[in-house]
DRENDO-1510 file (C-alpha; in Angstrom, 1 decimal, always signed):
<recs>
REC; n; res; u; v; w
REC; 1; UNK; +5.9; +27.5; +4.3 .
REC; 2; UNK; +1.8; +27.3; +3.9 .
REC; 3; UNK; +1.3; +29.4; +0.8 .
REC; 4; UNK; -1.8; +31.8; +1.2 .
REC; 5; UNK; -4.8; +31.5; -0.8 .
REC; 6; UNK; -8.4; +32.7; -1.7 .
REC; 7; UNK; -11.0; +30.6; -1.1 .
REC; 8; UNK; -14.6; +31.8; -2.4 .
REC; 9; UNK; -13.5; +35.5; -1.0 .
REC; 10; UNK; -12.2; +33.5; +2.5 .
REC; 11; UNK; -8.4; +33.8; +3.2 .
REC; 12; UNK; -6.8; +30.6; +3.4 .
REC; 13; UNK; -3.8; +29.0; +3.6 .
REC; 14; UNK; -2.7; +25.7; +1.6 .
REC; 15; UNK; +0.0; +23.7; +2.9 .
REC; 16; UNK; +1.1; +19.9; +1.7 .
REC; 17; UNK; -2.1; +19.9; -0.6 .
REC; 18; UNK; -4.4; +20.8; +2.2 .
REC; 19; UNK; -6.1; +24.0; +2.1 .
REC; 20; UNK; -7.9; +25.7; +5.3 .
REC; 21; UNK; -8.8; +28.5; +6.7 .
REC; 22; UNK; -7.7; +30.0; +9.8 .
REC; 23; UNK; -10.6; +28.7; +11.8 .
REC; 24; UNK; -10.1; +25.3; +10.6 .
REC; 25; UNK; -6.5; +25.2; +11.0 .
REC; 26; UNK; -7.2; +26.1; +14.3 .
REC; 27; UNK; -9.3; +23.0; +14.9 .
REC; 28; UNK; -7.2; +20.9; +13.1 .
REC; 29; UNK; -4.2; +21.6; +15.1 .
REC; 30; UNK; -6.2; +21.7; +18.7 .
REC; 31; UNK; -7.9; +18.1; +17.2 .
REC; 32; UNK; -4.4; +16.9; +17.0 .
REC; 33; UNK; -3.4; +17.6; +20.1 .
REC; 34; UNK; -5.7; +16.1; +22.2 .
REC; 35; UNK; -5.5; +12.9; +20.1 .
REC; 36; UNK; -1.8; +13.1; +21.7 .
REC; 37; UNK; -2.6; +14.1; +24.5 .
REC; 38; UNK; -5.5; +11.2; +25.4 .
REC; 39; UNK; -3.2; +9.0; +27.5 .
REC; 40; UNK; -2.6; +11.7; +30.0 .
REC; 41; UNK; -6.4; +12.7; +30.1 .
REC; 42; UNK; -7.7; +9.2; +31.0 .
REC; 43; UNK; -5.4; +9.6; +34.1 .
REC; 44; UNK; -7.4; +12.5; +35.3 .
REC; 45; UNK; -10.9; +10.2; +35.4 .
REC; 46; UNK; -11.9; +6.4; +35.7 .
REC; 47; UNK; -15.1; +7.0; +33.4 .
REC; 48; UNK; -12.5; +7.6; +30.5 .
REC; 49; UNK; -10.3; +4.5; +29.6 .
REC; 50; UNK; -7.6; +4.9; +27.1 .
REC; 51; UNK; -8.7; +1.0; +25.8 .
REC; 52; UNK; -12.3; +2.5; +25.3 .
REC; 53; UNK; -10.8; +5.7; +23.0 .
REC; 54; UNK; -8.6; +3.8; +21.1 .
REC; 55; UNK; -11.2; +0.8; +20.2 .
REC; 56; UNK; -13.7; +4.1; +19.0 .
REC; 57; UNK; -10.8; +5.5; +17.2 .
REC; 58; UNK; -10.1; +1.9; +15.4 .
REC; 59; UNK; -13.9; +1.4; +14.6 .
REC; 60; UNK; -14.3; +5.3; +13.3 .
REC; 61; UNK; -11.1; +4.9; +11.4 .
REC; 62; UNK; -13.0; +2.0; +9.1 .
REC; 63; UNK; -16.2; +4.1; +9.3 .
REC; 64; UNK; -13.7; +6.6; +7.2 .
REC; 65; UNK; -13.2; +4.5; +4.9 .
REC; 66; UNK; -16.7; +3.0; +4.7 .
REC; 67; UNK; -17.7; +6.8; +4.1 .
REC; 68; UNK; -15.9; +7.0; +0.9 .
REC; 69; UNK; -18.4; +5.0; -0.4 .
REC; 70; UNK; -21.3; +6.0; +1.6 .
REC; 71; UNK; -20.6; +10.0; +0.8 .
REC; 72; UNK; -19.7; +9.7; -2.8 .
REC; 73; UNK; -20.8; +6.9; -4.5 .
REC; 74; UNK; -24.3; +6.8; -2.6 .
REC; 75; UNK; -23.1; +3.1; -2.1 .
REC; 76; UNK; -24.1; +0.9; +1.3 .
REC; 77; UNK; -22.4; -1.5; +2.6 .
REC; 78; UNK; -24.3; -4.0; +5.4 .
REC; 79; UNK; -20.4; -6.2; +5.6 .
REC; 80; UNK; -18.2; -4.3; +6.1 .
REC; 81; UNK; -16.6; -5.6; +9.0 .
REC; 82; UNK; -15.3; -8.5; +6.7 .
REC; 83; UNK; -12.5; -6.2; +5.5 .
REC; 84; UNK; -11.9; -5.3; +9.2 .
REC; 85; UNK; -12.1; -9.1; +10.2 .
REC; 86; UNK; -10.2; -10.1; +7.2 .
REC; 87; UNK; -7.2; -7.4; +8.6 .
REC; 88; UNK; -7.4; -9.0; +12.4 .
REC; 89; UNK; -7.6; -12.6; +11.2 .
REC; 90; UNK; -4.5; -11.9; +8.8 .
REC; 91; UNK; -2.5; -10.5; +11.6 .
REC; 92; UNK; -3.3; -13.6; +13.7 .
REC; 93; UNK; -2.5; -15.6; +11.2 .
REC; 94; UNK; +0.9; -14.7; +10.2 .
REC; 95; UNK; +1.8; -14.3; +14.0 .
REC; 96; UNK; +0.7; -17.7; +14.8 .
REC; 97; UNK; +1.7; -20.3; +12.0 .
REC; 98; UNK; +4.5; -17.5; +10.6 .
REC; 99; UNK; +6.1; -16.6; +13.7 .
REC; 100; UNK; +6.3; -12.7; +12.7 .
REC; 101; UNK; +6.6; -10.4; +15.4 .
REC; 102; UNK; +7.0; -7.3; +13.8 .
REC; 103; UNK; +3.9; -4.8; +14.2 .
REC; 104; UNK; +5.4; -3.7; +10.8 .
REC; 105; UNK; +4.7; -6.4; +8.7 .
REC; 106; UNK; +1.9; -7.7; +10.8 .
REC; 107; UNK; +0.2; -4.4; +9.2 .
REC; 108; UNK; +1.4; -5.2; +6.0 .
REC; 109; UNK; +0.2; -8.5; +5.9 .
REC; 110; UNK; -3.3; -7.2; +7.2 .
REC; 111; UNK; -3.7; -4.3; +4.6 .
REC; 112; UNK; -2.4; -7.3; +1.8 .
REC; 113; UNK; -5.4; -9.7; +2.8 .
REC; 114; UNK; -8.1; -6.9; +3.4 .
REC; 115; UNK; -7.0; -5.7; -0.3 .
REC; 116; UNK; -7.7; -9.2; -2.0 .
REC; 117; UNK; -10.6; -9.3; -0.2 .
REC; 118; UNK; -12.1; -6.1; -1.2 .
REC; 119; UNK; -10.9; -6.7; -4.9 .
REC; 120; UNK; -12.8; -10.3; -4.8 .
REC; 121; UNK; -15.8; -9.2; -3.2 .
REC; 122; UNK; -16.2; -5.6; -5.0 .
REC; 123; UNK; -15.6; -7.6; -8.4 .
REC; 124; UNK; -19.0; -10.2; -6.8 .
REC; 125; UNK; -20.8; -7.3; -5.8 .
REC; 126; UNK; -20.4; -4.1; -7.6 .
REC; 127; UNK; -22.8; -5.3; -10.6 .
REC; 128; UNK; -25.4; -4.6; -8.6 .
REC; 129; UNK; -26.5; -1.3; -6.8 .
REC; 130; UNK; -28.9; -0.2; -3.8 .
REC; 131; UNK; -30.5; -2.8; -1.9 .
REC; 132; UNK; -28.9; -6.5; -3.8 .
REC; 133; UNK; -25.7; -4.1; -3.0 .
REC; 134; UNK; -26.5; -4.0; +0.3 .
REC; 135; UNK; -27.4; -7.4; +0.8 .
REC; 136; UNK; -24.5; -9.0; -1.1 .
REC; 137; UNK; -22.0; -7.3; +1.2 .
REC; 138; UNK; -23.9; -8.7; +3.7 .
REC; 139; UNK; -24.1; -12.5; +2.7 .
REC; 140; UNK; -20.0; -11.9; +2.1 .
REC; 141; UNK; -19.3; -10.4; +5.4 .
REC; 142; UNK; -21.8; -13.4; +7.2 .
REC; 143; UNK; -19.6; -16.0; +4.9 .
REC; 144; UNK; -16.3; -14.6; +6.1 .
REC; 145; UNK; -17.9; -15.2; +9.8 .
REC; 146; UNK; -19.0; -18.5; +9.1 .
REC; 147; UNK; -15.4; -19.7; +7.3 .
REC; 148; UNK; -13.7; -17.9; +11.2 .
REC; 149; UNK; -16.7; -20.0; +13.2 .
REC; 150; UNK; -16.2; -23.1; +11.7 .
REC; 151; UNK; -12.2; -23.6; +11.0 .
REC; 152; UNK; -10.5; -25.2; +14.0 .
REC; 153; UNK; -7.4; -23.7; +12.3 .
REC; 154; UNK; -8.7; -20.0; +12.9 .
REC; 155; UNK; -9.8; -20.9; +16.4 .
REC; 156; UNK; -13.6; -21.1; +15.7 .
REC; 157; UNK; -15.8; -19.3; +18.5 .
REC; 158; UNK; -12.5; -18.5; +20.6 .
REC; 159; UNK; -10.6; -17.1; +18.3 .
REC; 160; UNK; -6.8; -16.6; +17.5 .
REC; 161; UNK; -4.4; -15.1; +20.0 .
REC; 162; UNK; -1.2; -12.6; +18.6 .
REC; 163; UNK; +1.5; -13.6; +20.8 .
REC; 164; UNK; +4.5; -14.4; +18.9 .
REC; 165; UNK; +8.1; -15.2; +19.5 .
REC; 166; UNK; +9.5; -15.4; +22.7 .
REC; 167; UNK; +8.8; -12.3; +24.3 .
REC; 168; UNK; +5.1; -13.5; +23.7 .
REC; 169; UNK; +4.2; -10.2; +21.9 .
REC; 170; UNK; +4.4; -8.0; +18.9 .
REC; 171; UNK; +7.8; -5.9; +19.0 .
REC; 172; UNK; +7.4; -2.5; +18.5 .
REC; 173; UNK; +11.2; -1.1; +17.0 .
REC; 174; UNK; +12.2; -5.0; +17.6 .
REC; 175; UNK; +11.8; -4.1; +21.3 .
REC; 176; UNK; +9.3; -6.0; +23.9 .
REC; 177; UNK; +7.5; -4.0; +26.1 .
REC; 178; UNK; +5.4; -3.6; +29.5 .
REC; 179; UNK; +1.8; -4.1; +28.9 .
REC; 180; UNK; +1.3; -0.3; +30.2 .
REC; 181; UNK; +4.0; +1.3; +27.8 .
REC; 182; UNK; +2.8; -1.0; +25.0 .
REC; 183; UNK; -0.4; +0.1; +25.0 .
REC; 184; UNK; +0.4; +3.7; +25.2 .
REC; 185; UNK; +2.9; +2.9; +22.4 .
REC; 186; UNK; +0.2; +1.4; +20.7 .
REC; 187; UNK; -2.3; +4.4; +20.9 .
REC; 188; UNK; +0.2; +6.6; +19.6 .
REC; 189; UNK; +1.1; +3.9; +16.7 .
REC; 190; UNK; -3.0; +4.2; +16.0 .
REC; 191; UNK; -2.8; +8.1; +16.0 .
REC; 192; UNK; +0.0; +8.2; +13.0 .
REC; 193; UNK; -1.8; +5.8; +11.2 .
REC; 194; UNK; -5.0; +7.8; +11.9 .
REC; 195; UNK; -3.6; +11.5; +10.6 .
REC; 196; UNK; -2.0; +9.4; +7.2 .
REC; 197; UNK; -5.0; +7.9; +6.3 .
REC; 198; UNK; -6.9; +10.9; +7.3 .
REC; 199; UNK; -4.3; +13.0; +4.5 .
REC; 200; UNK; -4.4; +10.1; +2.0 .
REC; 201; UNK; -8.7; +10.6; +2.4 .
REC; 202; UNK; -8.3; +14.0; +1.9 .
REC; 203; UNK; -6.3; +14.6; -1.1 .
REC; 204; UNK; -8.8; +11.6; -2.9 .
REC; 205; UNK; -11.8; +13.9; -2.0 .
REC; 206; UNK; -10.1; +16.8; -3.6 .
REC; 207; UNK; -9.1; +15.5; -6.4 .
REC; 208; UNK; -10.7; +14.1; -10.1 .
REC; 209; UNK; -11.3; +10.6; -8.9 .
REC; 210; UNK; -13.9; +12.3; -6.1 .
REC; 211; UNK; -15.4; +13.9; -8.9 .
REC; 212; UNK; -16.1; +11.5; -10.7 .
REC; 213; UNK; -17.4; +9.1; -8.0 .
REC; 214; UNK; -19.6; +12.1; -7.4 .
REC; 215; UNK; -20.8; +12.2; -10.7 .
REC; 216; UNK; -21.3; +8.2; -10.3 .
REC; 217; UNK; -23.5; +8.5; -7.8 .
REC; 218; UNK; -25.7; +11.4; -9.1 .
REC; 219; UNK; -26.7; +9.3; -12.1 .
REC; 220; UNK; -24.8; +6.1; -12.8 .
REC; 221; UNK; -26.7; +5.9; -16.8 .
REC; 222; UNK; -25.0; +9.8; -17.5 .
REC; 223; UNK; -22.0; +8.8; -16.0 .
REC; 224; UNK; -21.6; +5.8; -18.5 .
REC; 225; UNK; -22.7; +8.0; -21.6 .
REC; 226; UNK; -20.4; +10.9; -20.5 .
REC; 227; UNK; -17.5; +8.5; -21.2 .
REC; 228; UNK; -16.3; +7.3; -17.2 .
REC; 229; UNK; -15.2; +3.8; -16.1 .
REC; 230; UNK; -18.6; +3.5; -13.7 .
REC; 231; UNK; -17.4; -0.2; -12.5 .
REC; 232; UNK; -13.9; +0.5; -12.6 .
REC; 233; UNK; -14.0; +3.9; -10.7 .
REC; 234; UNK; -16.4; +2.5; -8.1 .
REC; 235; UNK; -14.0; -1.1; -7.5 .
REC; 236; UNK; -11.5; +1.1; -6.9 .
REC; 237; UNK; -13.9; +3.3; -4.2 .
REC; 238; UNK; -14.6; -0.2; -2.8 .
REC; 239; UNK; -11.5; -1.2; -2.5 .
REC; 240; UNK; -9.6; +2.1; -0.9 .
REC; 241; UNK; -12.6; +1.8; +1.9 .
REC; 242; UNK; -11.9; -2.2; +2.2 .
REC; 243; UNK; -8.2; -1.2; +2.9 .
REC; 244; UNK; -8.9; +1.5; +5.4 .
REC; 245; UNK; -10.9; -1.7; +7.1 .
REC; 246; UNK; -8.2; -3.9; +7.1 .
REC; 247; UNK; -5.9; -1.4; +8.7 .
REC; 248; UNK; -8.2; -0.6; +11.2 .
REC; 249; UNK; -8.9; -4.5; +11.9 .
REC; 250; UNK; -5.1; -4.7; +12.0 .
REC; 251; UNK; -4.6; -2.8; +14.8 .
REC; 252; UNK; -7.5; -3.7; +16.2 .
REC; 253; UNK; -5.4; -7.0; +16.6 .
REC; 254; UNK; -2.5; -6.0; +17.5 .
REC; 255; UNK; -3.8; -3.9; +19.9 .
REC; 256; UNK; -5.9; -6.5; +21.9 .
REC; 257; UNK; -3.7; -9.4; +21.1 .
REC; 258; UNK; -6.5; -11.5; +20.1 .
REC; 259; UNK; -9.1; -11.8; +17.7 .
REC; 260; UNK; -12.8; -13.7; +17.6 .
REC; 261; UNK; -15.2; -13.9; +15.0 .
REC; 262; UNK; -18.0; -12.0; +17.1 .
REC; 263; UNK; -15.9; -9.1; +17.8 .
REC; 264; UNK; -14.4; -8.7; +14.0 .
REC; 265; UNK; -16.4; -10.3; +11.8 .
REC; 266; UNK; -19.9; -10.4; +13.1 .
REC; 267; UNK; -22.6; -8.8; +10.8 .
REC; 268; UNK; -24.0; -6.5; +13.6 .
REC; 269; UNK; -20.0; -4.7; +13.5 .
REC; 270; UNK; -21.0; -3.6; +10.1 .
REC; 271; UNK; -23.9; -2.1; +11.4 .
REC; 272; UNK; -21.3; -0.2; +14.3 .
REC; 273; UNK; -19.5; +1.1; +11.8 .
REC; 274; UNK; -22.5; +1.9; +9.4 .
REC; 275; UNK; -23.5; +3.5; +12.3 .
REC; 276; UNK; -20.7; +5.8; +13.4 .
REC; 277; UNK; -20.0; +7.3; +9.6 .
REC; 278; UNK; -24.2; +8.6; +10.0 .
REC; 279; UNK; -23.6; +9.4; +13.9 .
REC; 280; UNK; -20.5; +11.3; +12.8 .
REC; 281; UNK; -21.5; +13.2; +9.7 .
REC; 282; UNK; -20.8; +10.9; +6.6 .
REC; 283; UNK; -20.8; +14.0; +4.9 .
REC; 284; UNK; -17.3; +15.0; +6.6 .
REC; 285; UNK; -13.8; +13.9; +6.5 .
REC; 286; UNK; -13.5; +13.5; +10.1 .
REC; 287; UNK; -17.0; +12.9; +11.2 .
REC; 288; UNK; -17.1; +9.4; +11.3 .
REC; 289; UNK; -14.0; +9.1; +13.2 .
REC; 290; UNK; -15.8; +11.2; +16.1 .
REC; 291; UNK; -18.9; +8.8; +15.6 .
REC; 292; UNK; -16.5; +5.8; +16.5 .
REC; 293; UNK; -15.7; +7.4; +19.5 .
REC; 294; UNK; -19.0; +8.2; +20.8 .
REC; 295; UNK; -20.4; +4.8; +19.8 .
REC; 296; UNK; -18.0; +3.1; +22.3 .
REC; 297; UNK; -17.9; +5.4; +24.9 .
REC; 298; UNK; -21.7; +5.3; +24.9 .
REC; 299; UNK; -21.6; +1.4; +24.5 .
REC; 300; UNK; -18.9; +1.3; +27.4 .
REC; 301; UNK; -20.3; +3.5; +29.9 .
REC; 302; UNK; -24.1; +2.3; +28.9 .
REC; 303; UNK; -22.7; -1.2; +30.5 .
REC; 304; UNK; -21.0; +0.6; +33.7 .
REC; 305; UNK; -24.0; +2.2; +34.4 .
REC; 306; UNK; -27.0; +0.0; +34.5 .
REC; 307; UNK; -27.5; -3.4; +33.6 .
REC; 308; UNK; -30.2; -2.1; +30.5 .
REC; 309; UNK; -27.6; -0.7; +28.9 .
REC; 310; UNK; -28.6; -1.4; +25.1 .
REC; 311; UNK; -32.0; +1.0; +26.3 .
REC; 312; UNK; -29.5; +3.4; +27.5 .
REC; 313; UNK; -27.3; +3.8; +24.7 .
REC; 314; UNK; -30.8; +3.5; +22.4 .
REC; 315; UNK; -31.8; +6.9; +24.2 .
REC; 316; UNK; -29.1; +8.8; +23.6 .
REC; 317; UNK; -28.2; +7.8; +20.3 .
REC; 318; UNK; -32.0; +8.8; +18.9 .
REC; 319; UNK; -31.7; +12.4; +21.1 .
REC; 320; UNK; -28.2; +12.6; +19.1 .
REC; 321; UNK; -29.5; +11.5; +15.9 .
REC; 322; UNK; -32.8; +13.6; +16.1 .
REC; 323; UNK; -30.5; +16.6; +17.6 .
REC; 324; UNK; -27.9; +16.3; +14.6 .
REC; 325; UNK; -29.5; +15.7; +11.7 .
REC; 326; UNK; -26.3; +16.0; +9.7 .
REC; 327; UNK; -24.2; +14.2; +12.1 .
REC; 328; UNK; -22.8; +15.5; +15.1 .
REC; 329; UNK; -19.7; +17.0; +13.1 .
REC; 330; UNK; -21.9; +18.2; +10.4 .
REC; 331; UNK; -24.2; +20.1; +12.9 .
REC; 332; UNK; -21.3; +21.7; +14.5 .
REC; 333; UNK; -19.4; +23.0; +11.5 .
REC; 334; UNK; -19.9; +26.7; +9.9 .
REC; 335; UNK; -23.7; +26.7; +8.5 .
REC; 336; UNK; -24.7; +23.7; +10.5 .
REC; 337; UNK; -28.2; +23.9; +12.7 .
REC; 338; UNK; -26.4; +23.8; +15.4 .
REC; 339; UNK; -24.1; +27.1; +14.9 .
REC; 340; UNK; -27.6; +28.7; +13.1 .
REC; 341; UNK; -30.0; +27.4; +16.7 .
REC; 342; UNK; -26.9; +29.5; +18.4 .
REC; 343; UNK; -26.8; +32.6; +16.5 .
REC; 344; UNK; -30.9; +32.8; +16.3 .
REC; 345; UNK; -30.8; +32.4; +20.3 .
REC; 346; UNK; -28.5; +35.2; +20.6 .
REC; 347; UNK; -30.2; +37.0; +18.3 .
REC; 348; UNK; -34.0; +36.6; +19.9 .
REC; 349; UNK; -33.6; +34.8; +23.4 .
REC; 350; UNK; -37.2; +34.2; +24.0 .
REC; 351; UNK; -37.2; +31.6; +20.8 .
REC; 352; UNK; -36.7; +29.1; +23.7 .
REC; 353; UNK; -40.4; +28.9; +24.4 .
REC; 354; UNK; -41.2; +28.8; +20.6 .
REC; 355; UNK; -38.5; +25.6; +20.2 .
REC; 356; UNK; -40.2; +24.3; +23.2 .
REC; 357; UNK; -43.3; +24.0; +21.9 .
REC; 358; UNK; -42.5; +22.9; +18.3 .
REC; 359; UNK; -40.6; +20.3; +20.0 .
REC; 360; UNK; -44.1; +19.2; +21.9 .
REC; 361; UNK; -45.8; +19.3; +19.4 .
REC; 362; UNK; -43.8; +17.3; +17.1 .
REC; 363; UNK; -43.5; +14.4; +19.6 .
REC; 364; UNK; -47.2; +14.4; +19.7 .
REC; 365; UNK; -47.4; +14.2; +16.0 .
REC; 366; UNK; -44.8; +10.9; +16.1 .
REC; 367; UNK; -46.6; +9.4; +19.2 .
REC; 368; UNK; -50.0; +9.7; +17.7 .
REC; 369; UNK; -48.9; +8.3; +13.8 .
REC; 370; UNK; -47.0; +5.9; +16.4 .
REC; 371; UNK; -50.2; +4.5; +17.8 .
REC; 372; UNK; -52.2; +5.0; +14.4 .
REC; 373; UNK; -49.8; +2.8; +13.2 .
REC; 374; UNK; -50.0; -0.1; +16.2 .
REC; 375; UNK; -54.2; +0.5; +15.9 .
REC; 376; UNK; -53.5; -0.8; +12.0 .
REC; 377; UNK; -51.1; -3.4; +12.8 .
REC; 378; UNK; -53.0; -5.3; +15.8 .
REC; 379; UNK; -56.5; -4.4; +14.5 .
REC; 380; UNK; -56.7; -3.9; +10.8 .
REC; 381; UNK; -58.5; -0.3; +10.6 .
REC; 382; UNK; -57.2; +3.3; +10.8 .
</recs>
């Protein structure tokens, strides 16, 4: 039974190590079911395709673990699609030249190979911090990509397909399925994995080792004389986020059946994920799963609706970006600009005209350093 608790003078409740209040576990629970509920929504309109979800929940899921290192460690990664490569191109692998057909160990084998990775490359990378960080993750991650291009054994540019045994599939329970019911099967599969990993990320940011990541990436030099582990703490970050890749890439395989190097391992997927923890709210638990989503959607429906989709999805990832400063998750929540915009507006209603023209005037202030900026480039003065 959910034991109740105070919380900073809030009641709360705490249940399985997971404390909330009563507003939150109303989210939480209503956030639940409509991840369960999905495949019956996309039956209700064509512009929303259960694929489409699931891809933005696969992508957000490794932007969760990305965030760990993003939120607490004030650590960037530009690669981090090699963990999530490293998870497809392991699943592929054993299906192909080992003949497993279980989605069981095919996830096993993909959360093995992304861990190696992540310990190899954290140990490479982590002496260095910022921008060599950056860039080192990078050069791995465009390595990894190369090693997929280049290996006829990996398929090179087209790739590996996962279709073992002779019902030409991954078995789900030993079974074989319809390609309908296996993909529903499959969404739900993702979901569990999603809400464990989720749980697992929760109780690591409410615990010591968050902490001290914290205090990490505060002041690395304090840290050290205070008596923590700096390297060893932040490997292990690095590698908890590389695994939360690999699962995700995993999937991702198993899910599609096939894997290519531009669609897992190519550097401009790190920046997607990158991407979605910001878009999200890096600064949340589940913000950069709901940054996955809205990537693809946007990405999907961008390419439905006109041919200059890239524009498209441009313009309405600034007005999001510009709109949520904290992240579209961190906007929304208790305290957020968002909630504090709605309260002043019910508060004073004619504020409208006074956002209105801040708003003007502000995009005359960008437009005109804009130009200033172009006047210097092409001509040399100010």
């Amino acid at each position: 039974m959910p034991e109740r608790v105070d919380r900073d003078g809030t009641p709360a409740y705490r249940f399985l190590g997971v404390e909330v209040t009563r507003r939150e576990a109303a989210f939480l629970v209503l956030g639940v079911v409509v991840l369960f509920i999905v495949p019956d929504l996309t039956t209700v309109s064509d512009s929303l395709q259960l694929s489409v979800i699931h891809q933005g929940l696969l992508f957000g899921f490794a932007a969760v673990g990305l965030n760990l290192l993003l939120r607490h460690t004030k650590l960037t990664s530009f690669g981090h699609a090699a963990f999530f490569g490293t998870g497809a191109y392991a699943t592929a692998v054993l299906a192909r030249y080992a003949g497993v057909q279980s989605v069981g160990l095919l996830l096993l084998g993909a959360i093995a190979a992304a861990t190696v990775m992540a310990a190899i490359i954290g140990v490479l990378s982590l002496r260095h911090t910022g921008l060599y960080f950056a860039l080192l993750t990078l050069a791995f991650g465009q390595l990894l990509y190369a090693i997929a291009l280049g290996q006829s054994a990996l398929g090179g540019s087209d790739g590996l397909p996962i279709r073992p045994g002779p019902a030409n599939q991954p078995l789900l329970f030993g079974t074989a399925f319809s390609p309908d019911v296996y993909q529903v099967l499959t969404y739900y599969l993702t979901v569990v994995v999603i809400l464990i990993g989720l749980f697992v990320m929760y109780r690591i940011t409410q615990s010591p080792f968050r902490n001290a990541l914290d205090a990490i990436g505060q002041e690395r030099t304090r840290a050290r004389f205070i008596g923590l582990p700096v390297r060893r703490y932040v490997w292990a970050a690095f590698v908890i986020s590389g695994i939360y890749g690999g699962v995700a890439g995993g999937l991702y395989a198993v899910v599609r059946q096939y894997v290519r190097p531009e669609g897992t391992l190519f550097f401009l997927r790190s920046g997607d994920i990158l991407f979605m923890a910001i878009l999200g709210g890096f600064r949340t638990l589940v913000g950069p799963l709901i940054g996955g989503v809205v990537l693809v959607f946007l990405q999907d429906v961008g390419q439905d609706v006109t041919q200059y989709y890239e524009f498209l999805t441009g313009a309405v990832l600034l007005i999001l970006v510009y709109g949520f400063p904290r992240g579209i998750v961190g906007s929304l929540r208790s305290g957020g600009i968002v909630n504090t915009r709605l309260n002043e507006l019910r508060r004073e209603p004619s504020v409208l005209s006074r956002w209105g023209r801040t708003a003007v005037q502000s995009l005359e202030r960008k437009v005109t350093e804009a130009l200033t900026s172009l006047r210097i480039i092409l001509f040399g003065v100010d």
